[in-house]
VEXVEX-570628 format. One line per 10 residues: number of its first residue (from 1); for each residue x, y, z of N, C-alpha, C. Coordinates in steps of 0.2 Angstrom, whole numbers, plus 5000, padded with zeros to 4 digits. Layout:
BEGIN
NUM> X:Y:Z:X:Y:Z:X:Y:Z  ... .
***
This chain:
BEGIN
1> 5074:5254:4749:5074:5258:4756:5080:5255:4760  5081:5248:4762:5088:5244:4766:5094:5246:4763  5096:5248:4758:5100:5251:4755:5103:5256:4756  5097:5260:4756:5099:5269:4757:5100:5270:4765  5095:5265:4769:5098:5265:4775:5103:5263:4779  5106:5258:4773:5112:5255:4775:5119:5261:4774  5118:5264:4766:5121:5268:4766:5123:5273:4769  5119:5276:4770:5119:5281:4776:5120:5280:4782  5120:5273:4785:5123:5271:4791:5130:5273:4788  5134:5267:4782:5140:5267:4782:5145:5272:4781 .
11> 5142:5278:4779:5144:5287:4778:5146:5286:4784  5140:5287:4791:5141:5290:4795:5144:5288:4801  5147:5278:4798:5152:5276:4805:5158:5277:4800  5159:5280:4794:5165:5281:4790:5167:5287:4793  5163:5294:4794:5163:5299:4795:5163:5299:4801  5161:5297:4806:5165:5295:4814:5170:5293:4815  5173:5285:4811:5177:5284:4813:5184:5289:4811  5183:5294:4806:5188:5296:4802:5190:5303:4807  5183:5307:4812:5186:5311:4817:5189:5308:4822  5186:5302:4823:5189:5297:4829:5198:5299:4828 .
21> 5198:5296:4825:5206:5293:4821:5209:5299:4821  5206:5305:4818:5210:5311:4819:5210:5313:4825  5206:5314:4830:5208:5316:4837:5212:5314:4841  5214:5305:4839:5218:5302:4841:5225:5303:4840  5227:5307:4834:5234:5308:4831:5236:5314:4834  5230:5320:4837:5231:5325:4838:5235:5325:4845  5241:5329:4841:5249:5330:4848:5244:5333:4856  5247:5330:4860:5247:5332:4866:5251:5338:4869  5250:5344:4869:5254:5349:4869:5258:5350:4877  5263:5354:4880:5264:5354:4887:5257:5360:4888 .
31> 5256:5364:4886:5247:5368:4889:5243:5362:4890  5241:5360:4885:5237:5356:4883:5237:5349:4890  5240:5348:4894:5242:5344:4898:5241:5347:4904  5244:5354:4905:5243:5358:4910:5235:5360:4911  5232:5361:4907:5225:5362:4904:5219:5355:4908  5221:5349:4904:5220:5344:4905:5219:5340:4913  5226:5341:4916:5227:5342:4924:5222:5345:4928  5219:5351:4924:5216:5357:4930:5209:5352:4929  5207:5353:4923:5200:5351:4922:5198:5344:4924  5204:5340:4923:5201:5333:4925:5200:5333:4933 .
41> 5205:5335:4935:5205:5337:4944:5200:5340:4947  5194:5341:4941:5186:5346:4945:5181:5342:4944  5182:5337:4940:5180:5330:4936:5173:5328:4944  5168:5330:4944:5163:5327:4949:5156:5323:4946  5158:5322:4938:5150:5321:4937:5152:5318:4931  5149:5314:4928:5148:5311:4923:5150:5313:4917  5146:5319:4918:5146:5323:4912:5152:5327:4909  5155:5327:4915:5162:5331:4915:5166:5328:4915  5166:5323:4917:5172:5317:4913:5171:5316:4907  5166:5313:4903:5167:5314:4895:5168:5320:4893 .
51> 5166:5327:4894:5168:5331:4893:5175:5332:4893  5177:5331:4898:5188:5330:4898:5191:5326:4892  5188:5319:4893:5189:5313:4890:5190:5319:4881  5184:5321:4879:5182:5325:4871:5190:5329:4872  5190:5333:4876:5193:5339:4876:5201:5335:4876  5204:5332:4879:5210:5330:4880:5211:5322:4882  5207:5321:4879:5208:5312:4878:5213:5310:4875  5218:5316:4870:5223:5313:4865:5228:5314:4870  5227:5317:4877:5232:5318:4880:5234:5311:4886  5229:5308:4886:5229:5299:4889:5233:5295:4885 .
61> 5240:5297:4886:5244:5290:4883:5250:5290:4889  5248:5289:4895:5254:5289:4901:5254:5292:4905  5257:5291:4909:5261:5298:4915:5254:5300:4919  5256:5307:4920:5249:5311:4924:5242:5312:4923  5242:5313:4918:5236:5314:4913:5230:5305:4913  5237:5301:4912:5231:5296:4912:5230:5294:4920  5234:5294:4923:5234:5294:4930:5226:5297:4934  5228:5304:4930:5225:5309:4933:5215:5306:4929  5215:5304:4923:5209:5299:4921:5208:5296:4925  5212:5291:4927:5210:5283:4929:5207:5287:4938 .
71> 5211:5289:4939:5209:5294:4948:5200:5295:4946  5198:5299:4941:5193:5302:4941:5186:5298:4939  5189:5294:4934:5184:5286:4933:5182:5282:4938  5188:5280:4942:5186:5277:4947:5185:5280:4955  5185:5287:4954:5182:5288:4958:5172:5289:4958  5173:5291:4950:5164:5292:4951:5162:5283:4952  5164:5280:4947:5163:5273:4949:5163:5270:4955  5167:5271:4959:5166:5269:4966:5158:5273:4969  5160:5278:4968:5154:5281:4970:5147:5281:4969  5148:5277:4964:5143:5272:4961:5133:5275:4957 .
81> 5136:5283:4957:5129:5287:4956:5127:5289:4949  5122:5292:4947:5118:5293:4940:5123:5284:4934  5122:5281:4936:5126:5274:4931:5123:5275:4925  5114:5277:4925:5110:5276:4919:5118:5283:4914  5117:5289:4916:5121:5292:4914:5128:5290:4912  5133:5288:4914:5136:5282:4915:5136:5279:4905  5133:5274:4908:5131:5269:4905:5128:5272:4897  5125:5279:4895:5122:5282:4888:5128:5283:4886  5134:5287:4891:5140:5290:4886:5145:5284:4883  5144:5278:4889:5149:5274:4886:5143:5270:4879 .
91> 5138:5269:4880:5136:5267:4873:5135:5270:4868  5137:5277:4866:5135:5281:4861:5145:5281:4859  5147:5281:4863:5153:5284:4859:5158:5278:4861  5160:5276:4855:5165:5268:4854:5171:5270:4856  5173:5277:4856:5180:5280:4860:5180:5279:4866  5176:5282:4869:5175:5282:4876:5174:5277:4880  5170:5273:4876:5170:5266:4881:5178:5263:4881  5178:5263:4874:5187:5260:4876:5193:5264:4879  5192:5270:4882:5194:5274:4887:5193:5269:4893  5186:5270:4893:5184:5269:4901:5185:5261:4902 .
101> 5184:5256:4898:5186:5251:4899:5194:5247:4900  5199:5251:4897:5206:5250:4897:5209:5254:4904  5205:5259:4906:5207:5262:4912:5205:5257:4920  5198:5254:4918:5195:5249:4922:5200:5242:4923  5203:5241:4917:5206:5233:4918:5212:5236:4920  5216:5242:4919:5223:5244:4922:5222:5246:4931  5216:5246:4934:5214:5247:4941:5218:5242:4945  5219:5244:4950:5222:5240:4956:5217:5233:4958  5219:5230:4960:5215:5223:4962:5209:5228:4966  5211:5231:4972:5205:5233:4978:5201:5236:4974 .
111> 5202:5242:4969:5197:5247:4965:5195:5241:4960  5196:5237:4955:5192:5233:4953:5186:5230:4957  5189:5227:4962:5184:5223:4968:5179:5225:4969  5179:5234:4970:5175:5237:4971:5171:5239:4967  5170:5240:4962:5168:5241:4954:5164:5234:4954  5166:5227:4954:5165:5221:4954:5159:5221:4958  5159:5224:4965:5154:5224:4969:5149:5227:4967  5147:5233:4966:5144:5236:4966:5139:5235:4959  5144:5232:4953:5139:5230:4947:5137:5225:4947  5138:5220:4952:5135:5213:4953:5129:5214:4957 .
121> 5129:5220:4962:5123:5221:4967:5122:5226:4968  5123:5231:4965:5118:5237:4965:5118:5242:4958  5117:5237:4954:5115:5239:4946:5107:5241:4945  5105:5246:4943:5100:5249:4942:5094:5247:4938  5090:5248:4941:5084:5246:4933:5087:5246:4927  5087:5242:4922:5089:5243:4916:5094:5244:4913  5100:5242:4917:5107:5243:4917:5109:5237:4916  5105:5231:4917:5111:5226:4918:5115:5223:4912  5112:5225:4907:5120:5222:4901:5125:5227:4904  5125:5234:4904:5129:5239:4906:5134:5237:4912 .
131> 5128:5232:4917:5134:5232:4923:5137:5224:4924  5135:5220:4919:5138:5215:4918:5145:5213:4912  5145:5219:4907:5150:5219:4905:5154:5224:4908  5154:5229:4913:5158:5231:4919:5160:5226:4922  5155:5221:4926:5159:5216:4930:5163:5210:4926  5162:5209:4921:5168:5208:4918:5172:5209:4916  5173:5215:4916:5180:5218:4915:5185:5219:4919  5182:5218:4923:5186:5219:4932:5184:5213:4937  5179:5209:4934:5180:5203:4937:5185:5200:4942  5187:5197:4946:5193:5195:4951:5195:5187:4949 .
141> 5201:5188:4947:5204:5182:4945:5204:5176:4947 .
***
């Protein structure tokens, strides 16, 4: 039975990582960016930043677009609301976390600070692995 459940795990982080990997190669078009722009700039909710992040994540390699991420991260994170929410999409999806956490350590000293504060003191029931590996990440040097 540890076998078959092993197996069927390794299928299915094979078969993750292999969409992963594709979506990563997948070109960032000039629409595609223009598209990207609109949608991340409505960006109010958790849930709609990963959904950006799905949709045009491949388009997060510089300039605007990542720009226009890092803006929208750290503004919900400042904001500091639904973190349980938060917190489910970066544990479920290995992409996403390392979105969110490459955009956090590229954050300005104040926007870290701020991040730093807020997950050191005012981390939710149940969060605290979630908001202890945030404050490490952006820790202050």
């Amino acid at each position: 039975m540890r076998f078959v459940r092993a197996r069927l795990f390794a299928i299915a982080f094979m078969s993750f990582s292999c969409t992963w990997a594709a979506a990563a190669d997948k070109p960032c078009t000039k629409p595609d960016q223009q598209r990207a722009m609109k949608a991340i700039d409505a960006v109010v909710t958790w849930q709609q930043l990963y959904k950006s992040w799905q949709d045009f994540g491949h388009c997060d390699t510089g300039g605007d677009v990542s720009d226009q991420f890092a803006d929208a991260l750290l503004r919900l994170v400042v904001d500091w609301k639904n973190v349980p929410t938060f917190s489910a999409a970066v544990a479920k999806d290995a992409g996403y976390k390392a979105f969110v956490l490459q955009h956090l350590k590229a954050a300005t000293k104040d926007d870290r600070d701020a991040v730093y504060s807020r997950a050191k003191t005012l981390c939710p029931t149940g969060e605290d692995a979630f908001c202890a590996e945030l404050g490490e990440v952006v820790k202050p040097q």
